[in-house]
C-alpha positions in Angstrom: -22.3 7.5 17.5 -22.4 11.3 16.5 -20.3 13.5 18.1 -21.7 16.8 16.9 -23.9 17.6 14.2 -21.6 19.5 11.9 -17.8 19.8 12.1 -18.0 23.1 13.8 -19.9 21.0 16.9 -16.5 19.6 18.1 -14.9 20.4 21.0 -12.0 20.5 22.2 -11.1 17.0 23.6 -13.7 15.0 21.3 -12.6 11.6 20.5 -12.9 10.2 17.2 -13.0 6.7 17.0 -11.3 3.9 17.1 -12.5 2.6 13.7 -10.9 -0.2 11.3 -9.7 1.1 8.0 -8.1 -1.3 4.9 -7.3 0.8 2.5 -7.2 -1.4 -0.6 -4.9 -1.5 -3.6 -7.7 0.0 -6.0 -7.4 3.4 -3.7 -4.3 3.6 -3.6 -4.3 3.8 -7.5 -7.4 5.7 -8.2 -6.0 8.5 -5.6 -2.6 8.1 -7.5 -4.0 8.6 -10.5 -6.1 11.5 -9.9 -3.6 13.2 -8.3 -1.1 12.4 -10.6 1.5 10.6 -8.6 2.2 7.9 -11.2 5.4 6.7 -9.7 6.0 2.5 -9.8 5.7 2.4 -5.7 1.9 3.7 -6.0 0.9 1.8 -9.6 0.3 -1.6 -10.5 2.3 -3.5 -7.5 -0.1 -6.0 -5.5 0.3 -4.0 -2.3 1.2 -0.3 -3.1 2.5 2.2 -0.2 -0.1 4.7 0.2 0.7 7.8 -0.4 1.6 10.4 2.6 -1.1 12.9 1.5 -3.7 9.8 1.5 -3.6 9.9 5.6 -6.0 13.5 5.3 -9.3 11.2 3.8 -8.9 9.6 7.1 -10.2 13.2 8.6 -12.6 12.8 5.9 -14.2 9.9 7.1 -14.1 10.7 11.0 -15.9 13.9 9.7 -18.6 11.9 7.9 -18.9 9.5 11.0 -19.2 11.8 13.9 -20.3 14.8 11.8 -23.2 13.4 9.9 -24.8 16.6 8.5 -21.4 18.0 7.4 -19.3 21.6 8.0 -21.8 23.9 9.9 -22.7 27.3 9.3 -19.8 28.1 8.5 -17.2 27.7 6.0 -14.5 24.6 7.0 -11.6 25.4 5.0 -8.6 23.3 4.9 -6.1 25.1 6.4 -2.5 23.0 7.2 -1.5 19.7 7.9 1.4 17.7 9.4 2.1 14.1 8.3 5.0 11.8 9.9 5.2 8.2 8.9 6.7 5.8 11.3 7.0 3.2 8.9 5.8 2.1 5.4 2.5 1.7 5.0 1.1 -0.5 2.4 -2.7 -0.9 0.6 -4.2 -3.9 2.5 -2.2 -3.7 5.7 -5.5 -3.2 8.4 -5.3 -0.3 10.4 -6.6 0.8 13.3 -7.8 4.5 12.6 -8.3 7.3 16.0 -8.9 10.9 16.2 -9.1 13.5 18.9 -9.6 17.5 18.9 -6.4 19.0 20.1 -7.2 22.6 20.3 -9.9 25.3 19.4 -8.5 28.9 19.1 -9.0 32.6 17.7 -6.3 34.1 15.6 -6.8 36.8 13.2 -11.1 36.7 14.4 -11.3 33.6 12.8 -11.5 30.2 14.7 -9.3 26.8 13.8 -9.8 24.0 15.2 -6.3 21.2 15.6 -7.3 17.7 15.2 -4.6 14.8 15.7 -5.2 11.4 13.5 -3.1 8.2 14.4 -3.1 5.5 12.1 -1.8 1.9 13.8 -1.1 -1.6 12.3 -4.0 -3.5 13.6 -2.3 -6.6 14.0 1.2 -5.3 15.6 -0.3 -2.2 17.7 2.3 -0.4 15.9 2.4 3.5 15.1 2.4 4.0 11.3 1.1 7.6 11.2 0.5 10.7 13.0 -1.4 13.2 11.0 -2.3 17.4 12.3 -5.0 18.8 10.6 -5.2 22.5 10.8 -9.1 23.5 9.8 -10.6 27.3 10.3 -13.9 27.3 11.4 -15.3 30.7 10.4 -14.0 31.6 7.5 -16.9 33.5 6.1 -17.9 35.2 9.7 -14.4 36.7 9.6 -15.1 37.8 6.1 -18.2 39.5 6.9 -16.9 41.5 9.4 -13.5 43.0 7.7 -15.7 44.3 5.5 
């Protein structure tokens, strides 16, 4: 099922998934509560909305899936991301979770890599979120050679 070995393996056009998420009420709260958004929609409700910001541990676990021995030789730092919601999306709803490598490109001497996530409503085939994650790729090459 791996896709590359480390993060820094994909390629351009590298599909991530399909794979069936339900995020559940108790991670909702416990992402709430570390990142202190204690607001009523996210707490102690039977079917919180997640939070926008949630959608990037989706990234996390395509990374863990196709990725299995992690970032690479070099650094992955979190560069940017994009979130639109199409609709609410609530703890418990099942989702249908895909992925795919946008782009690869050099700017600056370092690399960053665009991945686009898409989160659907299992049940109604029905777009809930798109997600852009920015990464760059060689942080610490980059570093190495401005000095």
């Amino acid at each position: 099922m791996a896709t590359g070995r480390y993060t820094s393996d994909l390629e351009e056009g590298d599909r991530l998934g399909p794979v069936d998420v339900v995020i559940s009420p108790f991670q909702v709260r416990e992402y709430c509560h570390a990142n202190e958004m204690h607001q009523p929609c996210f707490q102690n409700v039977p079917n919180p909305i997640v939070p926008p910001t949630m959608a990037h541990l989706e990234k996390l676990r395509f990374y863990t899936i196709y990725c299995p021995d992690g970032c690479g030789p070099n650094a992955r730092v979190h560069y940017t991301f994009d979130v639109r919601w199409h609709g609410a999306l609530r703890a418990g709803t099942p989702l249908v979770v895909e992925g795919v490598v946008r782009s690869r490109y050099m700017k600056r001497g370092r690399e960053y890599m665009d991945v686009d996530i898409t989160m659907r409503d299992k049940a109604a085939d029905r777009l809930l979120v798109e997600y852009r994650d920015t990464v760059c790729l060689s942080y610490r090459e980059a570093a190495k050679d401005a000095a």
